[in-house]
N, C-alpha and C positions, 0 to 999 in steps of 0.2 A: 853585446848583441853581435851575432854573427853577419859579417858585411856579404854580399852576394858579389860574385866572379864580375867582372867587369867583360863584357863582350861588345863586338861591332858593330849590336845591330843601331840603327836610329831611335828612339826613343817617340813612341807614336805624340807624346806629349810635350814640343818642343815649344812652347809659348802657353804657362799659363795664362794668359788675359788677351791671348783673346781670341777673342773674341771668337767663338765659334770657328775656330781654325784647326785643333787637333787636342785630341781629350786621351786619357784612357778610357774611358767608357762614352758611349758614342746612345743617345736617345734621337729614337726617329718616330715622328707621327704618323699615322696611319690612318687612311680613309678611302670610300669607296669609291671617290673621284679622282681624277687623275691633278687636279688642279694643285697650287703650292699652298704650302703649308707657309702658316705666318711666324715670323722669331723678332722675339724683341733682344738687347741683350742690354747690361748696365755692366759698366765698368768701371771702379772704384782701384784705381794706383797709390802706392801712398811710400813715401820713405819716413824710417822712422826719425822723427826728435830726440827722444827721450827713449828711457826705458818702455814706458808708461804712453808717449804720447808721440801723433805723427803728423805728418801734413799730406795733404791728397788732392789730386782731382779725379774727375768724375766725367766721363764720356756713355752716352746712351744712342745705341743704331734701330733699329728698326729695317725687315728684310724680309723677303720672303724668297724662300729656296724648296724642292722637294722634300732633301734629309740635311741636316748638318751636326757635324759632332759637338756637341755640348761637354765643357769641361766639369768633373762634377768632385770636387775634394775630398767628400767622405769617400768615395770609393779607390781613394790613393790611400792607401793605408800598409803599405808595404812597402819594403825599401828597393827601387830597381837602377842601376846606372848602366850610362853607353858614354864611349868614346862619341864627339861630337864637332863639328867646325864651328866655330865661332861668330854666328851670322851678326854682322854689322851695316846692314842696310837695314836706312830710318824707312820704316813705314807708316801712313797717316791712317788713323779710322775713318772710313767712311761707312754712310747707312744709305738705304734705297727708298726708304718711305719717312713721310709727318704724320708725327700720331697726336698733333694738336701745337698749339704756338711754344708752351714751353714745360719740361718737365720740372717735378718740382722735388726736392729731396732735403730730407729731413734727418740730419744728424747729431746723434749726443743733443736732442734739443733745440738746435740749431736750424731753422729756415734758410734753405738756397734754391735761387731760381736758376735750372740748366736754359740759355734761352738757344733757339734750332738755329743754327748756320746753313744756309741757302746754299753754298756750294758744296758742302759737304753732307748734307742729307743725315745732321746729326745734332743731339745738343750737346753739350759742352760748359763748364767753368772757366774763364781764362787761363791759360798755364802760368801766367805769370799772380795771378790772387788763386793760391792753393787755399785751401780749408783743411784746420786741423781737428784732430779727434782725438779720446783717449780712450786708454785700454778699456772694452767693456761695454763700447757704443753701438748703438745701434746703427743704421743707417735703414729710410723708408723712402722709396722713388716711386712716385707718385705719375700715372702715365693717364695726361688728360684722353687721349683718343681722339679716332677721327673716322668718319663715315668711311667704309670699307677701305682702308688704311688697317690699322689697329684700334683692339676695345681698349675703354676705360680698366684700368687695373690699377693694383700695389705689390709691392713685395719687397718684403726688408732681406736683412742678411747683418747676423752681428762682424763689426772690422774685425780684419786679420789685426790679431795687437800685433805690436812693436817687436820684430825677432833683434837679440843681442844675440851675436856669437862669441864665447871666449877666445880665450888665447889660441894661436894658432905657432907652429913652430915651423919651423922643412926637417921632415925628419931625413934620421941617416939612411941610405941604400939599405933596402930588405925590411927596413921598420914600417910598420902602418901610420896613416896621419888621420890622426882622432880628430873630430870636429865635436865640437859643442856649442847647444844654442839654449837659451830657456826655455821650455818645453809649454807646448799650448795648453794639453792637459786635459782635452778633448779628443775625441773621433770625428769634428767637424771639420776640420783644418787640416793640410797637408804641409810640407814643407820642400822647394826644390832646393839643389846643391849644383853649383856652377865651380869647379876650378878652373881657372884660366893660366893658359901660360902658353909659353910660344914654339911650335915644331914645324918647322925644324928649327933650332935653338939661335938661327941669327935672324928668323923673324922681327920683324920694329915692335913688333904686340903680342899681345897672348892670343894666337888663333886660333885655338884650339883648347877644346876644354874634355873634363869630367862630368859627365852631364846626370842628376841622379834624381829621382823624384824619392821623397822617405814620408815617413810614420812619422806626426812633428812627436819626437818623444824624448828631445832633448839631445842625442848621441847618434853618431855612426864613424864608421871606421872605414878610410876609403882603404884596399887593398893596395900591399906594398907592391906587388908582381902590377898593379897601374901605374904607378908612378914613375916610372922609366923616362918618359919623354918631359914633365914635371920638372924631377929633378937636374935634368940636363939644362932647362930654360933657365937663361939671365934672370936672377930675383928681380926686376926691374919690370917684366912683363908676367909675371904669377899675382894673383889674387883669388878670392874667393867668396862668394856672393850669397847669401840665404835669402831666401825668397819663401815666407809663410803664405797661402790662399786657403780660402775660404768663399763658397758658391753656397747658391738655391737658386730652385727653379719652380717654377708653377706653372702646370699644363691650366691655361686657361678652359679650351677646349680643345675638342677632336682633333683640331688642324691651328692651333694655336699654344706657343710656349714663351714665359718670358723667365729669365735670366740673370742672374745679377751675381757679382764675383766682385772681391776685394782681397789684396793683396800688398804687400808691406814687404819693399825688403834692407839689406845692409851688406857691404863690401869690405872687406877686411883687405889690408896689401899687408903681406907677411915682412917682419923685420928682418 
C-alpha cells in the first residue's frame, strides 16, 4: 500500500472519542427555527485483554449546541498523517442535560446500569469496575428520557474488537517503518496511528508524534523522509499506540441526533 507524504497540517480529527469534539466529517441539523438542536453522545473506551477480548467503560453526555462535529468511522476509510504535539492534558467529560435517572446498556448479554453524576451532568460506570466484552459484541444503550430534556431512544454499535499490532523494529535512516495490526475486515471501523517520541531529542517524554487516521486493513507504511526527528529520539521516550473505532448515529428527528462510538486500543514500546 502506498503510504501518503507526511505534511504539517493538523489533523481535523485529533480525538476519536470524543466526544463531539473534531471528526472528519462533521453532520449538522437543520431547522427553520433558530433554536438548538439536541445531541446525545455514548462513549464506550476499552483496552484490549486478549486478542479476542477487552475491558471498557462507558460514559453517556446529553447537550444541546447549534452544530457539532460528529465523528463518523466509515467515512475514515483512507489513509492521512500529520506531524502533531503530543497533548497530555487530562480532560473530564462532562454533559449539560438528564435524560432520565439512569441509562441502561446492554452488552455481549450483559445488563449494566450507567447511574447520572449530579456534578457532572453525565452517566457513567465506575473507572475503577470496568466491563469486559469479546470480539463480536454488541453493545445497546438504552436512553430513558425526560420531558423536554431528551426523547426515549436506542442505539447499538457492534465493539471495536481487540487491535494486536505486530512486531515493530527502528528501522535504519532512509528505510520505511511497517506497521501491522489484525485487520478488522470491514468498512465500519477505522483505525488511528499515534508514534511518539520526543523533539527535540532531550525532551523527558515523547512530545511529539506521527499522527495518522487509516483504512483498518491491517498495514501501512509510515514514510522514511518522517522519521528524522523519531529516529534521533532516546528509545526510552518512542512508542506507538493503535487505536481501532467504530461509530453510529441516529437522527432521531429534525433537531435531534444521538451517537454512540466504541474504541479499543494497544501501545507497543519498541525494543
Amino acid at each position: 500500500m502506498m503510504a501518503r507524504q507526511i505534511d504539517s497540517r493538523q489533523l481535523t480529527l485529533t480525538s476519536l472519542l470524543l466526544l463531539f469534539s473534531a471528526a472528519t466529517a462533521c453532520t449538522k441539523l437543520t431547522a427553520a427555527d433558530p433554536t438548538l438542536n439536541r445531541y446525545g453522545a455514548v462513549s464506550i473506551v476499552a483496552r484490549g485483554a486478549s486478542a479476542t477480548r477487552a475491558t471498557a467503560n462507558a460514559t453517556v453526555i446529553f447537550f444541546d449546541a447549534f452544530s457539532a462535529a460528529v465523528p463518523n468511522s466509515a467515512l475514515q476509510q483512507g489513509d492521512q498523517c500529520a506531524f502533531a504535539a503530543v497533548d497530555t492534558t487530562t480532560t473530564l467529560t462532562k454533559g449539560l442535560k438528564k435524560a432520565g435517572t439512569n441509562v441502561s446498556l446492554s452488552v455481549g448479554g450483559t445488563n449494566l446500569t450507567l447511574p447520572y453524576e449530579e456534578g457532572l451532568f453525565r452517566y457513567a460506570n465506575l473507572m475503577e469496575a470496568p466491563f469486559s466484552y469479546n470480539a463480536g459484541d454488541l453493545a445497546v444503550a438504552t436512553i430513558p428520557g425526560a420531558a423536554d430534556a431528551y426523547p426515549a431512544s436506542t442505539i447499538s454499535v457492534r465493539l471495536a474488537e481487540p487491535i494486536v499490532p505486530g512486531a515493530v523494529t527502528v528501522p535504519a535512516a532512509g528505510v520505511v517503518l511497517p506497521v501491522t495490526w489484525n485487520a478488522g475486515g470491514d468498512s465500519t471501523a477505522a483505525v488511528i496511528l499515534s508514534l511518539r517520541y520526543a523533539n527535540p531529542s532531550n525532551s523527558s517524554y515523547g512530545n511529539e508524534q506521527i499522527y495518522c487516521t487509516l483504512k483498518d486493513d491491517g498495514r501501512f507504511e509510515i514514510p522514511a523522509s518522517a522519521l528524522g526527528p523519531f529516529l534521533a529520539a532516546p528509545n526510552s521516550t518512542r512508542s506507538l499506540r493503535l487505536t481501532r473505532w467504530r461509530t453510529r448515529e441516529a437522527l432521531l428527528d429534525a433537531k435531534t441526533i444521538l451517537h454512540i462510538a466504541s474504541a479499543v486500543d494497544s501501545t507497543v514500546r519498541f525494543p
